[in-house]
C-alpha positions as CSV (number, residue, x, y, z in Angstrom):
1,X,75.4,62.9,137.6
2,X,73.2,63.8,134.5
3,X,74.6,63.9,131.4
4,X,74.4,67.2,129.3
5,X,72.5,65.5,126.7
6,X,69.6,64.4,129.3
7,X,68.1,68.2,128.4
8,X,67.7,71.0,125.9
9,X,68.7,73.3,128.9
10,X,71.5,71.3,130.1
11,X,72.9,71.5,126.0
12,X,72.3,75.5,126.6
13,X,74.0,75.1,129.8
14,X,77.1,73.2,128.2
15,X,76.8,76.2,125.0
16,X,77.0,78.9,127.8
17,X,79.9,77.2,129.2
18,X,82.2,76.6,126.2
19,X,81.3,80.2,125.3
20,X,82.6,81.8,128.6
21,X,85.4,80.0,128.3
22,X,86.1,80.2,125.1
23,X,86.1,84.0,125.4
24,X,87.9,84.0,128.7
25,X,91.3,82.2,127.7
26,X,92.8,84.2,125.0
27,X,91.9,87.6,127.6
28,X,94.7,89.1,129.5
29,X,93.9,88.3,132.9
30,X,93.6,92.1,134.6
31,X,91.9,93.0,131.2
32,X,89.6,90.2,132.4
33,X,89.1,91.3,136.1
34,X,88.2,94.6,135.7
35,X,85.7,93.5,132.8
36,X,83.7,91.4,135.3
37,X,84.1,93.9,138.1
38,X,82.9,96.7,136.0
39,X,79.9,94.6,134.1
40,X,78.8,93.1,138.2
41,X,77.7,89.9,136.5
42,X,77.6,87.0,139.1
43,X,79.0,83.9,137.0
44,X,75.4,81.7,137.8
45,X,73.6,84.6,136.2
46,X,76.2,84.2,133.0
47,X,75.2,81.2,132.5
48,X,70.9,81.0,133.1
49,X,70.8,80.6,136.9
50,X,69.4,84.3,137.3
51,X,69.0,86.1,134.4
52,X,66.9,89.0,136.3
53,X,70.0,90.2,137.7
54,X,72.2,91.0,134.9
55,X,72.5,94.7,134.8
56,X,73.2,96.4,131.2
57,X,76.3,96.7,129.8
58,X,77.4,100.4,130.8
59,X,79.6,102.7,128.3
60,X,83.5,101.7,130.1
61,X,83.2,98.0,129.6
62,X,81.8,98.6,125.8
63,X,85.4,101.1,125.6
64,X,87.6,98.3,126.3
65,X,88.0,97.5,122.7
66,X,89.0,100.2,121.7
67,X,92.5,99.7,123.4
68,X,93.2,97.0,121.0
69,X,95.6,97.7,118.2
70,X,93.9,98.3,115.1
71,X,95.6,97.2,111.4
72,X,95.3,99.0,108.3
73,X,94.7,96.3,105.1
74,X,95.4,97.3,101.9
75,X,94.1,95.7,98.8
76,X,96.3,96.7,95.8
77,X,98.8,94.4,93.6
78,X,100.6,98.1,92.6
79,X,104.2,98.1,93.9
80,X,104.1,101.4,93.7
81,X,100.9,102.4,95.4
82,X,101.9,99.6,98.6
83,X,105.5,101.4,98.5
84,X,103.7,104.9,99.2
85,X,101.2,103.4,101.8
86,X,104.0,102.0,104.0
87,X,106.1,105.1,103.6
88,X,102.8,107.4,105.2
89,X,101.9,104.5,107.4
90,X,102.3,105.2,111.2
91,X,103.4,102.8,114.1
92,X,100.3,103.8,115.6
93,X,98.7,100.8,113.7
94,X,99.4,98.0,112.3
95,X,99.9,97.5,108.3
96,X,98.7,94.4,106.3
97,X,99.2,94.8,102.5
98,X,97.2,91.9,100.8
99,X,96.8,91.3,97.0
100,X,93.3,89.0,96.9
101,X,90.1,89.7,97.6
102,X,90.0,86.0,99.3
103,X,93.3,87.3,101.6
104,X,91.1,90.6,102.6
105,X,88.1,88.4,103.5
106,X,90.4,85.9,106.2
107,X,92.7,89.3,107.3
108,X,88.7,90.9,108.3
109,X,87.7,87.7,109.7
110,X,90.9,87.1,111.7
111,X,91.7,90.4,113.2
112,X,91.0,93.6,114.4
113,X,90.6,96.1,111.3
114,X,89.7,99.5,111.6
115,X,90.6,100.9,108.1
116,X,90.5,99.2,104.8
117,X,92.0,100.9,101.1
118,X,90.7,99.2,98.1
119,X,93.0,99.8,95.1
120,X,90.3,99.0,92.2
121,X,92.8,97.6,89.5
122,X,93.1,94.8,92.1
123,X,89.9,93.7,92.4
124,X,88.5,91.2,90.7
125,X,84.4,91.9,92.0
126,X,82.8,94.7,90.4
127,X,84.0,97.6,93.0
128,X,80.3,99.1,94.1
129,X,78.9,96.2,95.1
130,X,82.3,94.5,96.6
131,X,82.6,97.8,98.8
132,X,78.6,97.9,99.3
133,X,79.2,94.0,101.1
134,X,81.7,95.1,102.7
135,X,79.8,97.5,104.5
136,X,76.8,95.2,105.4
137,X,78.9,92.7,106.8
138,X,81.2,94.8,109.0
139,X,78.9,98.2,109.4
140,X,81.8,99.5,111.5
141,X,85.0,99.7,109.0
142,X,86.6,102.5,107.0
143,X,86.7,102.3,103.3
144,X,88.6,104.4,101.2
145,X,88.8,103.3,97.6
146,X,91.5,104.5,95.3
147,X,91.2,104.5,91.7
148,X,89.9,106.4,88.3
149,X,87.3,108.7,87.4
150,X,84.8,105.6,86.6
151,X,84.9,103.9,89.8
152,X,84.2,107.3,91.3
153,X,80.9,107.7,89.6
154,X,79.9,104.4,90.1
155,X,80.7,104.9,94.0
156,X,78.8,108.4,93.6
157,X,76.2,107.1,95.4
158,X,78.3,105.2,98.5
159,X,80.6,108.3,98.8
160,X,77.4,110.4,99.3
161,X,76.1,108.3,102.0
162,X,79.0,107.6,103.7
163,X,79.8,104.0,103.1
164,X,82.8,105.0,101.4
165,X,85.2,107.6,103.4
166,X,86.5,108.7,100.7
167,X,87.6,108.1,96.5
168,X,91.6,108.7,96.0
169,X,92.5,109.5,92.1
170,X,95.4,107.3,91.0
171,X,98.4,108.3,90.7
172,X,98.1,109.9,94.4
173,X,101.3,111.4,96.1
174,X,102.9,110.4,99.5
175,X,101.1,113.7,100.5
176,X,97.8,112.9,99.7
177,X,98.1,109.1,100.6
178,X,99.0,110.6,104.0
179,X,96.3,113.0,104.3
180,X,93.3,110.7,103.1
181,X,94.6,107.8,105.7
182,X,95.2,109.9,108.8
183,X,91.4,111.6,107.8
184,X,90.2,107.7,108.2
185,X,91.5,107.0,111.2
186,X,90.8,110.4,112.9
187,X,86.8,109.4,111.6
188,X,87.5,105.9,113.3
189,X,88.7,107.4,116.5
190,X,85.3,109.9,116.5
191,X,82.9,107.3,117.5
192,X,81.2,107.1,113.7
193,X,83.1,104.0,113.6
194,X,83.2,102.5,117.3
195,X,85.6,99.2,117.8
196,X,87.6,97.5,115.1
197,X,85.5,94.5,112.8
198,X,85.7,91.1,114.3
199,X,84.2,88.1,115.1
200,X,86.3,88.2,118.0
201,X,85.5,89.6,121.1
202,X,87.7,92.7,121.4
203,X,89.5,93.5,125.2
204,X,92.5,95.1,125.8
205,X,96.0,92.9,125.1
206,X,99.2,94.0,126.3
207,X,100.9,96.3,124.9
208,X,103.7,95.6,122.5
209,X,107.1,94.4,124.3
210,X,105.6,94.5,127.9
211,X,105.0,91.5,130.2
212,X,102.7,90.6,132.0
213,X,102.7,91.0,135.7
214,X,104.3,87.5,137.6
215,X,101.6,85.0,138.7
216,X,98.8,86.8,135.5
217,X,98.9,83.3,134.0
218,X,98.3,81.2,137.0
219,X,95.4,83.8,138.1
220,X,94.3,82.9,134.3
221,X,93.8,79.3,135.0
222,X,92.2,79.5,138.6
223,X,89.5,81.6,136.8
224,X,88.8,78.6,134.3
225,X,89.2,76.0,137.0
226,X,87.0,78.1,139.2
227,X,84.4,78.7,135.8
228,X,84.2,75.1,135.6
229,X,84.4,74.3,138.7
230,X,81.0,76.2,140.0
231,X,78.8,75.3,136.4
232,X,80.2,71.5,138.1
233,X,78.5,72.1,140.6
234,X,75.2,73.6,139.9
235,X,74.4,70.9,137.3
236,X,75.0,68.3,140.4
237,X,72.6,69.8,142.4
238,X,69.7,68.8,139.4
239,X,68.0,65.5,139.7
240,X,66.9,63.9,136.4
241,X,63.0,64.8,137.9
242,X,64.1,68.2,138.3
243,X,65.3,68.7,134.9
244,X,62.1,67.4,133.5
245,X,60.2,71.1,133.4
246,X,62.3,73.6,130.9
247,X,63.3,76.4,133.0
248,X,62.5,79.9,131.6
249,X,64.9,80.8,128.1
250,X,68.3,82.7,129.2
251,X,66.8,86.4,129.1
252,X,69.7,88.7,127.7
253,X,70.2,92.0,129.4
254,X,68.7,95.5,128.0
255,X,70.6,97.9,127.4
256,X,69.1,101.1,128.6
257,X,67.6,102.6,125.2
258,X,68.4,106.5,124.6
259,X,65.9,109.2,124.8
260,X,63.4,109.8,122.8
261,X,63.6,112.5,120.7
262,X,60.6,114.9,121.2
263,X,57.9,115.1,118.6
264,X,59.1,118.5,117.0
265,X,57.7,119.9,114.0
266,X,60.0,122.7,113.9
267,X,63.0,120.3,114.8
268,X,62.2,118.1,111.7
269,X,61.3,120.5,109.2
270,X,65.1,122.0,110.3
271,X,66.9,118.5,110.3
272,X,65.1,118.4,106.4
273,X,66.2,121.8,105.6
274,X,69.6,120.6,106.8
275,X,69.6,117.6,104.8
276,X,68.6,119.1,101.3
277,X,71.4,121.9,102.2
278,X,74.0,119.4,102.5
279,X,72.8,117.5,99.7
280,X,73.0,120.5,97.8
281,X,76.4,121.2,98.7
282,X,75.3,124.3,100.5
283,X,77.8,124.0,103.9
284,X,78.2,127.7,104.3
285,X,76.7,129.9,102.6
286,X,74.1,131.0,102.0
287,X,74.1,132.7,105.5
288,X,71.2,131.0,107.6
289,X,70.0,128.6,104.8
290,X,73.4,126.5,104.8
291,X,73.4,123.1,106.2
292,X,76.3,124.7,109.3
293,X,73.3,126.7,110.2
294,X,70.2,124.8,109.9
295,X,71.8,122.4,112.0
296,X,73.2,124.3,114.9
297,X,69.8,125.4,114.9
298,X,67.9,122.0,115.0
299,X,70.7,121.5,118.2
300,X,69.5,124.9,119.8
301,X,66.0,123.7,119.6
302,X,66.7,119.8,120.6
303,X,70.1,120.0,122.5
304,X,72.1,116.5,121.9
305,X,70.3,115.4,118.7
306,X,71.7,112.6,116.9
307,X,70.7,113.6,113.5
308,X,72.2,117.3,114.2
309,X,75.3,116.2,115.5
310,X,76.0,113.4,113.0
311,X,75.1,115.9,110.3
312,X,77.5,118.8,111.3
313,X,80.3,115.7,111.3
314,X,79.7,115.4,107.9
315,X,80.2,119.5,107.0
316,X,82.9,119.4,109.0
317,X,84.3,116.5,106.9
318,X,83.1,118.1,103.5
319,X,84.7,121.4,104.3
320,X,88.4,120.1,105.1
321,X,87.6,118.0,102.1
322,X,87.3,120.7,99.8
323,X,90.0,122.9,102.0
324,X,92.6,119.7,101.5
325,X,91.7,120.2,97.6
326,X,92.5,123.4,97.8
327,X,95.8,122.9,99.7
328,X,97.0,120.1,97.1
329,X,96.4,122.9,94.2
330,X,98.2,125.7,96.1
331,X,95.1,127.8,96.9
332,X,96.5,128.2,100.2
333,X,93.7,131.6,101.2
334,X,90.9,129.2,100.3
335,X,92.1,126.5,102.4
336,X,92.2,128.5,105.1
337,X,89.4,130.0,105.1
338,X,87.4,126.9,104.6
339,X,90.0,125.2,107.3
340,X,88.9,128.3,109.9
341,X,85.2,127.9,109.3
342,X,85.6,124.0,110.1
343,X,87.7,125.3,113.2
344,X,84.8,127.2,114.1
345,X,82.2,124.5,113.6
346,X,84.7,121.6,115.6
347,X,87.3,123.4,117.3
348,X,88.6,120.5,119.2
349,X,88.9,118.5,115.8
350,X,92.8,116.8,115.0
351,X,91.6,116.9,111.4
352,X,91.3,120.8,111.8
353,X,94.4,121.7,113.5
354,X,96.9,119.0,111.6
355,X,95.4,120.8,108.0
356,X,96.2,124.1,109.9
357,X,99.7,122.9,110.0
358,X,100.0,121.7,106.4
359,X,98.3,125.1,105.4
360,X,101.2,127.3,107.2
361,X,103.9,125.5,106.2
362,X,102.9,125.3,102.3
363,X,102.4,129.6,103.1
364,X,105.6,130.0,104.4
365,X,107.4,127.8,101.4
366,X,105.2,130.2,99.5
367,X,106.9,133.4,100.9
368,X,110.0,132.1,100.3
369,X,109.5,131.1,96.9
370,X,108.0,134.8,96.2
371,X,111.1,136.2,97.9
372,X,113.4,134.3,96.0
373,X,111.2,135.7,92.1
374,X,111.2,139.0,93.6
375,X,115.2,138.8,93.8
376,X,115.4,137.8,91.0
377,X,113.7,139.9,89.3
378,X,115.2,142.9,90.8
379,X,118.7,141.8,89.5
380,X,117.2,141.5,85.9
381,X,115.7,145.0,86.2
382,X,119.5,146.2,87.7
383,X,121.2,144.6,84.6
384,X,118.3,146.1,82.0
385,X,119.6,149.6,83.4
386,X,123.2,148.9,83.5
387,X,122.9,148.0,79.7
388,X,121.0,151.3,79.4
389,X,123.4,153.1,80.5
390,X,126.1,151.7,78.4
391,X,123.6,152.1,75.3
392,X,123.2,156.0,76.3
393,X,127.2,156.7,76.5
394,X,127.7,154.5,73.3
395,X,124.9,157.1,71.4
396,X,126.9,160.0,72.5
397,X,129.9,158.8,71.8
398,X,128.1,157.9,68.5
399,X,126.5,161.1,67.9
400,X,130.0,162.9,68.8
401,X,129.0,164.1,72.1
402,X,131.8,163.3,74.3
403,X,130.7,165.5,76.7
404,X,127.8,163.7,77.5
405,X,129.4,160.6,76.7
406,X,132.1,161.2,79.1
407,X,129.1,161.7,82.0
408,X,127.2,158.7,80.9
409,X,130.5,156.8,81.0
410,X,130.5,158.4,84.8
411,X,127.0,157.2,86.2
412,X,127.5,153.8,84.9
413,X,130.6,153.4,86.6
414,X,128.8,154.6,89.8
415,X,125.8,152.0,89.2
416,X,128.0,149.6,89.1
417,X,128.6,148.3,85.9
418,X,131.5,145.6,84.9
419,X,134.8,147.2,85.0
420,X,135.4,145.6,81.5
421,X,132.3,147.4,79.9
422,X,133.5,150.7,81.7
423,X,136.6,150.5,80.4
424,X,136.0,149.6,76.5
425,X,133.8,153.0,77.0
426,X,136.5,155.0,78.6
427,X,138.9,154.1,75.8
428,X,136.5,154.7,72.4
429,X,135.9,158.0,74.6
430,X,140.0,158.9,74.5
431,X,140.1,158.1,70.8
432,X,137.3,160.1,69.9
433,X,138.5,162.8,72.0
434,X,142.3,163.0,70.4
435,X,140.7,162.6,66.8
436,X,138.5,165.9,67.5
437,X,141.9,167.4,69.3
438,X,144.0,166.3,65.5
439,X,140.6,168.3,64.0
440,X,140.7,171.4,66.2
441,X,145.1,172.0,65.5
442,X,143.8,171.2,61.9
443,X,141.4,173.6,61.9
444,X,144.2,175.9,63.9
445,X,147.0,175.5,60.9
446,X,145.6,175.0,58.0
447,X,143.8,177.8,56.0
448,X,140.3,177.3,55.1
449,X,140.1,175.5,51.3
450,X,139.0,177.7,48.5
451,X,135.8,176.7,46.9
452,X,135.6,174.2,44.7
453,X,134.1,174.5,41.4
454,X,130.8,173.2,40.7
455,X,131.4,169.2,39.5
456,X,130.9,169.2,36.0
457,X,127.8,167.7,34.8
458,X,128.1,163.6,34.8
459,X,129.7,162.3,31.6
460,X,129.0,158.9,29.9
461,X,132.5,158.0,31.8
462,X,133.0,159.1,35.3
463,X,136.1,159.4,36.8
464,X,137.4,159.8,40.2
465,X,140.1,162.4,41.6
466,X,142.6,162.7,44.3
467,X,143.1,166.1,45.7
468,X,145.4,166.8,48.4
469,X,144.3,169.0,51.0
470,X,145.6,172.3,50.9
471,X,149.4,173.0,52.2
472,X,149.5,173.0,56.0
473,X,151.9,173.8,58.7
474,X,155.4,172.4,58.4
475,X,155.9,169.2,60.0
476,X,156.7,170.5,63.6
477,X,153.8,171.8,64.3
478,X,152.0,169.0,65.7
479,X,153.7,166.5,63.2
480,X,150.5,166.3,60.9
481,X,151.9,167.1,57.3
482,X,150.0,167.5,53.9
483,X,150.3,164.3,52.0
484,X,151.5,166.6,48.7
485,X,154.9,167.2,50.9
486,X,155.2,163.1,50.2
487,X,156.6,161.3,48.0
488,X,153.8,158.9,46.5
489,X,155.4,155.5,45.3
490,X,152.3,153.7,44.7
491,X,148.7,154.8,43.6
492,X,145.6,153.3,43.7
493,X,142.5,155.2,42.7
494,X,139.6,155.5,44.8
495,X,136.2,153.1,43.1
496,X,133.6,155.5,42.7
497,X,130.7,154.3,45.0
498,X,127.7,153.1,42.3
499,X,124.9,154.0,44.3
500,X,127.0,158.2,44.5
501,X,126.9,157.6,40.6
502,X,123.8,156.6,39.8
503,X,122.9,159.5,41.4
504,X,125.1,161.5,40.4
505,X,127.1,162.9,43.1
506,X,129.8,164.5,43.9
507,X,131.6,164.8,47.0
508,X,134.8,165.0,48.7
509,X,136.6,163.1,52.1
510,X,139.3,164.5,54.4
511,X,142.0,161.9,55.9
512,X,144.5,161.9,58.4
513,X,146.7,159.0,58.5
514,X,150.4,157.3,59.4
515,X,152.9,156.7,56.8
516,X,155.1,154.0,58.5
517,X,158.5,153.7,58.2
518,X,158.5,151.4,55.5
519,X,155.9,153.5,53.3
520,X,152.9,151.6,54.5
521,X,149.7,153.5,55.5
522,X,148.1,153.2,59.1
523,X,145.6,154.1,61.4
524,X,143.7,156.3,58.8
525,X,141.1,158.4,60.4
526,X,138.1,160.4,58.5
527,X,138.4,164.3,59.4
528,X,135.1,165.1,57.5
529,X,133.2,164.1,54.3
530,X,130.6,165.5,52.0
531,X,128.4,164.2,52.0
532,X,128.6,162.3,55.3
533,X,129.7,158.6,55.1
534,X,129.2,158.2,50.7
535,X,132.5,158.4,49.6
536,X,134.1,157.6,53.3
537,X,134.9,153.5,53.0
538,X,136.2,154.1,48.8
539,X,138.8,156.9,50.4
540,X,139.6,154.5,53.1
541,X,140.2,151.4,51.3
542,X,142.2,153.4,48.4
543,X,144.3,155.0,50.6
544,X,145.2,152.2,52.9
545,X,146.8,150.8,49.7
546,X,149.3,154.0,48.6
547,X,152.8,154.0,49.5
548,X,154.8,156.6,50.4
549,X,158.7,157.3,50.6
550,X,158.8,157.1,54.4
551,X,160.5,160.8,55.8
552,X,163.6,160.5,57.9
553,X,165.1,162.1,60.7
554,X,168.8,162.3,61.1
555,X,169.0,160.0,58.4
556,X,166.7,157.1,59.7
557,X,162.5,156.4,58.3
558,X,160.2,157.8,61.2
559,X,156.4,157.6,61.3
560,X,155.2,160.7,59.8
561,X,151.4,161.4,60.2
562,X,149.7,163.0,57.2
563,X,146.4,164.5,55.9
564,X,145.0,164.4,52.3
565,X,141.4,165.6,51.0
566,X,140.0,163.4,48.2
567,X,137.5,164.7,45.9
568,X,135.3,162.9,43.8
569,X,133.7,164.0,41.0
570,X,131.7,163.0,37.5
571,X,133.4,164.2,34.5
């Protein structure tokens, strides 16, 4: 037999072989099968016999990779930052958290990787061009790169162009963590980013905790017997003379190439409009001249364009952008506005209708919070008038209105306020009430005083006088006596108030008080003064200091109540 080494096409021969198989053995066998039924590639053709009759690849074999499990590497050495990522992380995907650049590089070369956050205070490369390679070399990935305001200018440029997702702020919350990872893989499921990164060939494995079906390993190695078994053969067939003449170069298939895009004037003066409006930041308004616009027009004139299409994806993602910064600072009517016009734009989108949910549910925490101020402050504005009403029956009582004092004591009651309040109110109002009853029988039984002379003009040394009131009514009638009809056993004269004689008034004070049983004076009560409230506290404080034989009754002391005018005058 000739040895593989007799040829250059016998070496590609041997390469073509120890390719196939090296591809075939880690596939899952059914995986495999319905790969090679859908592609129709006879296994000569695979390897050089034929190459006229490999078709192209069509659009379901291409979409088996995408049933492989995807991970999510993470690039950060914050414990903090890794502990938020794996509490927003789903079991949708894998989670590798990695803490080297030189760990990121073999987790990308080793697996399948579909989205990739680079905390910047872990790198060691400078972070534009690091994420810039990492774009080159694995076109297909998600980046999202989280860190301050100068690695987000110097990404300014990537983030416009779409090389990186998005920029995350440090400190970011659970919330926002969540929002900007479930955004990148939504964008990885859309097509922008078709297939996770590898250098492997990526077919569908089994899912997680299922089996195989019984014999899929045997049927595994009866393929790679067989694979070896027929390349055996057609290299026997090959004398060393027929080998001598280099058959034609393995000719890969060609993939059918997509239409051409029509030569369109209009079409590419709207796609350029479109462009400078996005650029510009003008997805919306104004209204025909915003990038939404100009390119659902460019797709009425050329239905299916790629540039249209791959231009409305990024409004789309610009809008919820800003509406997602709108929901983080509570300006839940801008968020939904914006989130409605992306609705309208992609209607089908997860993105839309998952930031519809966050916007409803931060709305209706909203209500609630409002509900719970507006209680609130309806109780304050309940106690404010509670405390008005006990201020208004405090003024009459005050003013000597009882009347009114005794209604205002009435509606606050009904308004509800404290029982404690209502009742300190209803009492002051029954003392005021039985000192202006001890007036009126005063008024009743006692004859009007004559008129006093005319005080004497001020001398160098003013004194102060105590006159009692005029005689009253014996002590039965109502049991108020003049203080004359006591017996005085200790006097204290009255301190002439300095501001009264510096002035130089005169005035006098009507008392009512108790004389106790032992001869002490209590509860003394002003009747009237003149002028009001000058000489009132000197009468008080001079009086509550006298001591009177205490009168009796059947030969025992009994409280006797007693009234007494004081005058004061400059002499």
């Amino acid at each position: 037999m000739t040895s593989f080494t007799e040829s250059p096409h016998r070496w590609r021969q041997q390469e073509a072989i120890c390719r196939i198989v090296r591809e075939a053995v880690p596939i899952h066998c059914l995986a495999a099968k319905a790969f090679l039924e859908e592609l129709q590639i006879p296994l000569n053709s695979a390897i050089g016999v034929n190459p006229a009759d490999v078709p192209a690849v069509s659009a379901p074999a291409r979409a088996l990779g995408t049933l492989l499990r995807e991970t999510l590497v993470v690039l950060t050495r914050d414990p903090v930052f890794a502990a938020a990522v794996r509490a927003v992380a789903t079991s949708e995907h894998d989670l590798v958290v990695v803490g080297a650049e030189a760990d990121l590089a073999n987790r990308l070369m080793s697996g399948s990787v579909g989205v990739v956050v680079l905390d910047t205070a872990a790198t060691i490369s400078s972070i534009a061009p690091l994420s810039q390679g990492l774009k080159a070399q694995f076109p297909d990935l998600i980046l999202v790169v989280a860190g301050g305001a100068a690695e987000q200018a110097a990404l300014s440029a990537q983030v416009t162009s779409g090389d990186v997702y998005r920029f995350l702020h440090k400190p970011a919350s659970e919330q926002r963590l969540r929002l900007f990872i479930d955004a990148a893989w939504r964008r990885r499921a859309t097509g922008e980013a078709s297939g996770a990164t590898s250098t492997v060939a990526q077919l569908a494995l089994p899912a997680p905790g299922r089996r195989p079906p019984p014999g899929t390993l045997a049927v595994a190695a009866v393929m790679v017997a067989g694979t070896a078994g027929i390349v055996g053969w057609l290299m026997g067939q090959r004398t060393p003379q027929e080998s001598s003449p280099p058959p034609p170069a393995v000719v890969l298939p060609q993939l059918k190439s997509a239409p051409a895009v029509p030569t369109d004037s209009t079409l590419s003066q709207l796609l350029e409009r479109a462009g400078a409006a996005l650029a510009r930041g003008d997805l919306l308004l104004p209204p025909g001249e915003n990038a939404a616009d100009l390119y659902h027009q460019a797709l009425e004139r050329h239905a299916g364009d790629a540039q249209a299409l791959a231009g409305l994806d990024k409004v789309v993602d610009q809008v919820l952008s800003a509406a997602e910064q709108d929901l983080l600072a509570q300006h839940l009517d801008e968020a939904e506005h914006l989130n409605a016009a992306a609705r309208a734009i992609a209607p089908q989108s997860a993105r839309v209708s998952f930031l519809a949910t966050q916007i409803a549910r931060e709305k209706d925490r909203a209500l609630r919070a409002q509900a719970h101020a507006q209680q609130q402050q309806q109780q304050a504005d309940e106690l404010e008038r509670q405390q008005q009403l006990i201020a208004d029956a405090r003024a009459a009582l005050s003013g000597g209105n009882l009347d009114e004092a005794a209604r205002a004591i009435g509606v606050a009651a009904a308004a509800g306020v404290a029982r404690d309040a209502v009742d300190t109110l209803t009492r002051d109002l029954q003392g005021a009430q039985l000192v202006a009853r001890m007036k009126e029988a005063l008024a009743k039984s006692t004859p009007a005083p004559a008129a006093e002379a005319a005080a004497a003009p001020p001398s160098e040394a003013p004194q102060t006088q105590a006159v009692p009131a005029p005689q009253g009514a014996p002590a039965s009638a109502g049991k108020v006596v003049s203080a004359a009809t006591l017996e005085r056993l200790r006097y204290v004269a009255p301190e002439y108030p300095e501001r009264a004689r510096a002035d130089g008034t005169s005035g006098w004070v009507d008392l009512a008080f108790d004389v106790e049983p032992d001869g002490s004076v209590t509860h003394i009560a002003v009747l009237g003064s003149d002028p009001k409230e000058i000489f009132d506290a000197a009468a008080v404080a001079a009086v509550r200091r006298w001591r009177y034989q205490p009168a009796e009754r059947d030969g025992h002391p009994i409280e006797q109540r007693a009234q007494l005018r004081i005058r004061f005058a400059l002499q």
